[in-house]
Structure formats: structure tokens, C-alpha cells
N, C-alpha and C positions, 0 to 999 in steps of 0.2 A: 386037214386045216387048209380053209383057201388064203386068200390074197385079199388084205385090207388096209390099200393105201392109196399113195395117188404120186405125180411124178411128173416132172417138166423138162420139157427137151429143149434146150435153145442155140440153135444152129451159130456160130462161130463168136459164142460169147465165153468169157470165163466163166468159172466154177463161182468164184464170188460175184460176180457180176451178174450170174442170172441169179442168185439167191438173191442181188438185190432189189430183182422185179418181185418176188414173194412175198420178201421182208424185209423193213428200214428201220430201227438199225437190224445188224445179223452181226455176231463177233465169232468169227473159226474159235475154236475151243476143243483140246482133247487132241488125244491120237488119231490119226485114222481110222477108221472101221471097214470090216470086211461086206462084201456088196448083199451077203444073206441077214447084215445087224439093219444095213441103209435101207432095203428095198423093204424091210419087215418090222423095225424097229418101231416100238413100240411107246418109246418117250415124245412126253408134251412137251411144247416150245424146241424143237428141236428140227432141223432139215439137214438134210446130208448130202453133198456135191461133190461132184468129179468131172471132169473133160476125159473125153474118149471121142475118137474118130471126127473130131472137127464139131462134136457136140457138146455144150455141158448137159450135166441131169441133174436136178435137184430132187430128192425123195420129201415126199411131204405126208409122215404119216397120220396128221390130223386128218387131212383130208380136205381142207379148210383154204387153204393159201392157193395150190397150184393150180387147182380149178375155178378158181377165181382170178386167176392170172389174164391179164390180154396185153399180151408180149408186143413190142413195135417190130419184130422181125419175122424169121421165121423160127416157126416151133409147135411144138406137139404136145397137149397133155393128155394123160391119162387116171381115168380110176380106176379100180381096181376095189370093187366092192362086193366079196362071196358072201357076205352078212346078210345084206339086202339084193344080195341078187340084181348086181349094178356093175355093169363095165361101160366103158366111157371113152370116149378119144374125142379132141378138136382139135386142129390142124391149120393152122395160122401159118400167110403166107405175105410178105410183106408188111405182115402188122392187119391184114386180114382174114377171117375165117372162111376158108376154105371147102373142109371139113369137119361136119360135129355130127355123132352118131351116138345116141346113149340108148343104152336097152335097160331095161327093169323087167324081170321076171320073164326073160325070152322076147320079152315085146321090144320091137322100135318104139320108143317113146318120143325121141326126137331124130332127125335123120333131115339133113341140111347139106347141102352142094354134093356134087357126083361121087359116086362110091368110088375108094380108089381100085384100083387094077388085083391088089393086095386080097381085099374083101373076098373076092372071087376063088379065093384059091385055099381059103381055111376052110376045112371040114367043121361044121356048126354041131355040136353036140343037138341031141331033142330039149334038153333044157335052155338050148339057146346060146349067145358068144361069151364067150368065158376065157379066164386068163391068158389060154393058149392062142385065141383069136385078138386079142390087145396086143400079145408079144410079138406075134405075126404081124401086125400095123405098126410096135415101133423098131423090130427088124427090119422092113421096108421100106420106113419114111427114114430114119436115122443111120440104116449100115451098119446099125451093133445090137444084139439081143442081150442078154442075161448076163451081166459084166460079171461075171463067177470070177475074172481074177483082180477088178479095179478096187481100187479103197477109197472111202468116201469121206469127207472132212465133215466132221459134224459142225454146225453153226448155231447155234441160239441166239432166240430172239424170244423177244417177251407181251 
């Protein structure tokens, strides 16, 4: 099973605060969730946040919201799409884009300002950049990989 989601990083904001660059309104609701329900969860109307390392991350499993984000700070989204054969990262730096690289099917589809330093040092599978090559870019950009211990607040919105 791959990876089918999408995900916003916003450098020294809260948890609620970047969820309300995604969506307005958004109401916290529910327990916490563990970070394998956030990064993979599969409910509509729903984004799930945390603060970790001076970043928040919103998970947006539609797919819909954080890629269509354009953050006034800095921040980093990503897709995550093994369906279509879609990984993704933009890289927003002052409120502008820096870095946007999307592949489809092995191919550059888009590929905008200089590759970061990161790129260089992930090993590409023959089918091309894949989940391990995303998490390698927001280990890099953000200081934190695979929150295996954070818990994420789920938010809906409608």
C-alpha cells in the first residue's frame, strides 16, 4: 500500500493557525490521533495538526486544501500520491515560491527554482521519486521526519 495524501508545513506557526491557512472555519474536535491515523487517515472534511520542531503540519487527506495553500511565510507542501503515480513538494519562502517539483509517472512535470542540496542525495528508484524521496525533502527543509511519536488534533471543516 502506498501513500495517499498531502500535508503542510508552516514554519513558526501554530497547529491551529496553519489549519486556518487550509480552512475557515476549522473546529478541533475529538481526541488526538496517532501520527500513522493523521499522515493516512482516510476521513472527508477532516485535517489533522500538530507542532513539532518549531513547525506545525497539517495532514490533508483529500488532497484538496494544502496543495492549494500559498502560505504568507515559510512552508513546504507536499503530495503524496502512489495512485497516480504523483509526488510533489513547493517550498515557500517569505510567502514565495521557491521550490515546486512534481513528478507523474517518473517524469518532471514541473520543476521551478534550483534544486535543493537534499535532491542530490536521495537514491531515485527506476520508477522515479517516491515517498522515501518526499520524506527526504521534508526531513531536510523541516528538522523532523515521520512524527511516529506526535499526536495530531483532528479539525473539521465543511
Amino acid at each position: 500500500m502506498g501513500w495517499n495524501t498531502s500535508a503542510l508545513f508552516v514554519r513558526g506557526a501554530s497547529a491551529a493557525d496553519a489549519v486556518g491557512l487550509l480552512a475557515s472555519p476549522a473546529v478541533a474536535e475529538g481526541a488526538p490521533v496517532p501520527a500513522d491515523e493523521a499522515t493516512s487517515g482516510l476521513a472527508d472534511g477532516v485535517l489533522f495538526a500538530a507542532e513539532t520542531g518549531g513547525w506545525a503540519q497539517v495532514w490533508d487527506p483529500s488532497m484538496a486544501l494544502a496543495p492549494a495553500c500559498d502560505p504568507p511565510g515559510d512552508a513546504l507542501s507536499v503530495i503524496f500520491s502512489s495512485v497516480a503515480s504523483t509526488y510533489a513538494f513547493t517550498l515557500s519562502s517569505g510567502g514565495e515560491v521557491v521550490r515546486q517539483l512534481v513528478h507523474a509517472d517518473g517524469e518532471a512535470v514541473v520543476d521551478v527554482g534550483a534544486p535543493l542540496p537534499v535532491e542530490a542525495t536521495v537514491e531515485i528508484p527506476s520508477w522515479g521519486p517516491d515517498e522515501d524521496f518526499l520524506w527526504a525533502v521534508i526531513e531536510a527543509v523541516t528538522g523532523t521526519g515521520y512524527p511516529a511519536s506526535l499526536e495530531f488534533q483532528p479539525y473539521w471543516h465543511g
